[in-house]
N, C-alpha and C positions, 0 to 999 in steps of 0.2 A: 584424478582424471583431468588432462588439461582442455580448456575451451576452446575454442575458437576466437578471436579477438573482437568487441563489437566497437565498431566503426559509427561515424555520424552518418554514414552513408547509410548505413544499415538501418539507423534510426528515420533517415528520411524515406528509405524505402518501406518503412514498415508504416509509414503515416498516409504515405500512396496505397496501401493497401486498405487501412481501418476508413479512410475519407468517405466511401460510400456507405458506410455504415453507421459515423459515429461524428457529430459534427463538435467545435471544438467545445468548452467549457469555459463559461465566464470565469473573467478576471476580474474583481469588483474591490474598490477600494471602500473604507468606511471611517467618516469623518470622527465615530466614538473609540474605533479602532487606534486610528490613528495619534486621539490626544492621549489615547489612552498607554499608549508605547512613547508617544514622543519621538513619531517618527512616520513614512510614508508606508502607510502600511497596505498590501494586496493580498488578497485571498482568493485562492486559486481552487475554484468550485470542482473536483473530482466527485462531489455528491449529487451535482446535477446529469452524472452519465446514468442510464439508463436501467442497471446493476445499482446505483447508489456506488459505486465506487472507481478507481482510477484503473484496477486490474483489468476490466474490463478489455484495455488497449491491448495488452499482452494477449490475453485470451485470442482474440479475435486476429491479430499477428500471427501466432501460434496455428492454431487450428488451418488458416486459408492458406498454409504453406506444405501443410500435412502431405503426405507421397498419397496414391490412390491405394496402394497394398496399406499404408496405416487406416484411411476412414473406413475401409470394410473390416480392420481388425478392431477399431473404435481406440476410446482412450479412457483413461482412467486415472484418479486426481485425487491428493487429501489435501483438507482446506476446512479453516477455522470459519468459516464462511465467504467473502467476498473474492479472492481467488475461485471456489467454486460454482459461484455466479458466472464471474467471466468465461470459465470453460462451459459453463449448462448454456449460457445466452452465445456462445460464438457456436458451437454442436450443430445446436438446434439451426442456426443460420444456413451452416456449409453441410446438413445434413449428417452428421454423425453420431455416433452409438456414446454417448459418455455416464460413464458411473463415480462420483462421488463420495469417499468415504470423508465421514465427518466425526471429530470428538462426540462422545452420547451427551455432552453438555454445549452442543453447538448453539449458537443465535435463531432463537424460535422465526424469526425475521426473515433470514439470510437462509433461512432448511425451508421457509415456505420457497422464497423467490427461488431457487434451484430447482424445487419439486415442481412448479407450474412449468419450467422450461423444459420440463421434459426428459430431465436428466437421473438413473437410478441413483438412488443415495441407498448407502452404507454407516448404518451407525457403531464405531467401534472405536473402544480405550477411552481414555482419561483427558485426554490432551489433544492438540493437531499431532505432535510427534509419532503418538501410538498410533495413529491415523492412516499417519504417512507412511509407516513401516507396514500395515496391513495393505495397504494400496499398491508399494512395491511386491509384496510378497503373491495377491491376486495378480496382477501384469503378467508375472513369473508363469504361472497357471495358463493363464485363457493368453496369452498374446497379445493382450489389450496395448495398447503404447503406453507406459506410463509417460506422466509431465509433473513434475518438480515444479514447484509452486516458486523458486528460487535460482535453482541451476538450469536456466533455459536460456541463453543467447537472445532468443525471438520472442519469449517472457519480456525482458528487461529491453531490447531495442522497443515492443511494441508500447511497454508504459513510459517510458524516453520520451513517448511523442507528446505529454503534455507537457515539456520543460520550452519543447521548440515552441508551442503555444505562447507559454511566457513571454518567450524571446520576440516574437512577431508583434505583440503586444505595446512590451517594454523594451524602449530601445537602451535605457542604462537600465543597469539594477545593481545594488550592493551586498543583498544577502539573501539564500532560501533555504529556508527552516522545515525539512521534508521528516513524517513519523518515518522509523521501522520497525518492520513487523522480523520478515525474512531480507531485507533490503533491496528488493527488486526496484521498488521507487526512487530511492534515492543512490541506487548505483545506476539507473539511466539520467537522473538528474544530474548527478557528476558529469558524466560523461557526453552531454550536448553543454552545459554549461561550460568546464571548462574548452571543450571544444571550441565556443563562439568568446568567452573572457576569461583565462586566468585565473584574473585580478576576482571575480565573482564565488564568495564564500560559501558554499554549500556544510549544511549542518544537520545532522542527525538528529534525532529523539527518542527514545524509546524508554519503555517503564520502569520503573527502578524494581518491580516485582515482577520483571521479567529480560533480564541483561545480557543474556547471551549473545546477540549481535554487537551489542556494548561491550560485552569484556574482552568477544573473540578479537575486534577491532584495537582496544586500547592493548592486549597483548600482543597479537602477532601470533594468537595462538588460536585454536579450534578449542574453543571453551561451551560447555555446556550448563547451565544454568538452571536454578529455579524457576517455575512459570505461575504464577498463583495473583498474574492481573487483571484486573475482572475487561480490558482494553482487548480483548480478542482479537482485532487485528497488530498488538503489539507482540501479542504472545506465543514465541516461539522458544523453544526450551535448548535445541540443538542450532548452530548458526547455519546458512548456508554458505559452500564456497564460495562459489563464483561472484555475488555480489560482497564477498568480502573480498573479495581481491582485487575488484574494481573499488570500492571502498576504501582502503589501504592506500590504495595510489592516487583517488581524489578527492577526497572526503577532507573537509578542513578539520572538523570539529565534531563531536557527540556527546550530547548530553542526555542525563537520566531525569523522570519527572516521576513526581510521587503522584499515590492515585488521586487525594485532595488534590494536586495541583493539574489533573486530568480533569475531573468536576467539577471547578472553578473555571477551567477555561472552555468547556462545554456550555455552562451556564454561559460564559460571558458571548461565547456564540449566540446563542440563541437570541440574547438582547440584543445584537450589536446588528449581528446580520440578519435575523427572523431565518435560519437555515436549522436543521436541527442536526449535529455533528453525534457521529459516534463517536467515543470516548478516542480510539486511534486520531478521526480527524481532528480531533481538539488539541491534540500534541505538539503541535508547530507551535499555537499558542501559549501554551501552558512553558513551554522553553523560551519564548520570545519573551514572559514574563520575568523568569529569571535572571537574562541577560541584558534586560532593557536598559541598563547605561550602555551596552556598547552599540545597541542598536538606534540610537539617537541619533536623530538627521539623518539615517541611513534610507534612500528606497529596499524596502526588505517586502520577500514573498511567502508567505506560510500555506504550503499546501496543505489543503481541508482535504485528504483521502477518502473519505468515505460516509456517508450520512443512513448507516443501516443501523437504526438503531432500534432493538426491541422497545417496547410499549410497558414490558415490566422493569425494562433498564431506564426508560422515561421516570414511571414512577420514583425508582429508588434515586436517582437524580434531584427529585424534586422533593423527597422525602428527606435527602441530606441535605440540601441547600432550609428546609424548615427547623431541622434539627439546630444548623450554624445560627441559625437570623437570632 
């Protein structure tokens, strides 16, 4: 199905919209960070939105664009958690009926903050996948709008808006090391970055036990993959189009991170920054480790996506870092 093309206009129009709603997110540099890369290093807080996460922009994009004939049909959404936050917290805003279907191994965290905003949740399948296919298949049924957590135009212009953040910020920069999950992040990051420089390297991440964004990207092909990373906002099993096709044409680079190299760079969050990352947002990290000869002397940005972390994922974090010592 072809898209529509999104524009930077689009991107700034969708920041005029989310402004009354969602003010920007620190940009904060850290001096243990930084020896620690050998390099200028920035962390771009999407844990301090309101959701704990970056989706939240799209959500609330999305939703306040809606026709008057979709909020009286409502909408309806699957989501490994923090995509469904942003649709349960922007609903609830502009008034509308939203239902929720979630893996029955969803983030006890991310099923609470959905639940209190007022949103029905749907527990169904193994996976977001199986999720997502009972989410289209109910739409089908009741007329609800479904919303693709990945193929939405005003998804991706709405999470866009925190790269223009960046930009207002930092007037040079040389590298941003964005997770993916579905690639909605880092296909509006391409796309205000290269838009404002070229020359400025945008870089993927995603789990090595969970590659399908990964492989669809490095083949040119619609690949579907194992999902078995315990990083919930990495883990998507089927790629979506649309941010791979923005991806394809802006994306410089993509790298795969083991889940030790997820939990090492979680921990080193925690000491560095006192922020507590989900394992997704720890992935800028955990790649910027990898490549840290090239990123030498470079101003480089690693977006922290998301800070929803279970309390039993806490534990096992702190239970592996005793088992290492």
């Amino acid at each position: 199905m072809p898209f529509p093309k999104i524009t930077l206009a689009d991107v700034l129009k969708a920041r005029q919209i989310i402004a009354p709603y969602l003010a920007p997110t620190p940009l904060y540099s850290y001096h243990g960070l930084n020896k620690l890369l050998e390099a200028e290093v920035y962390i771009k807080h999407e844990n301090h939105q309101p959701v704990g996460a970056f989706k939240v922009r799209g959500g609330i994009n999305f939703i306040a664009q809606l026709s008057t004939e979709e909020r009286k049909r409502g909408v309806i959404t699957a989501s490994s958690g923090n995509h469904g936050q942003s649709i349960a917290f922007a609903s609830k805003l502009f008034g509308v009926r939203a239902t929720i279907a979630l893996p029955e191994n969803a983030n006890p965290a991310k099923v609470e903050a959905i639940r209190s905003m007022g949103a029905e949740i749907v527990f169904h399948g193994r996976d977001f996948d199986e999720a997502r296919e009972f989410a289209e298949q109910e739409a089908q049924h009741t007329g609800a709008r479904f919303i693709s957590s990945g193929d939405e135009p005003l998804l991706i212009a709405g999470v866009a808006t925190y790269a223009l953040e960046i930009f207002s910020t930092l007037a040079h920069l040389d590298v941003i090391l964005v997770p993916v999950g579905g690639g909605s992040g880092a296909a509006g990051c391409c796309l205000v970055a290269k838009s404002i420089n070229p020359n400025i390297r945008v870089i993927g991440v995603q789990a090595e036990k969970a590659p399908a964004a990964y492989l669809s990207w490095k083949t040119g092909q619609r690949v579907e993959a194992r999902m078995e990373t315990f990083a919930e906002g990495l883990a998507t099993r089927v790629p979506f189009d649309l941010p791979q096709a923005i991806m394809r044409e802006l994306l410089d680079d993509f790298l795969l991170v083991s889940e030790d190299d997820l939990r090492h760079a979680m921990l080193l969050l925690i000491e560095h920054t006192r922020n507590l990352p989900e394992a997704a947002g720890a992935a800028a990290l955990a790649a910027a480790l990898k490549i840290k000869p090239l990123l030498a002397g470079k101003r480089t940005v690693l977006v922290m996506s998301g800070g929803n972390i279970a309390l039993g994922q806490l534990r096992e974090l702190m239970n592996w870092r005793a088992e290492k010592s």
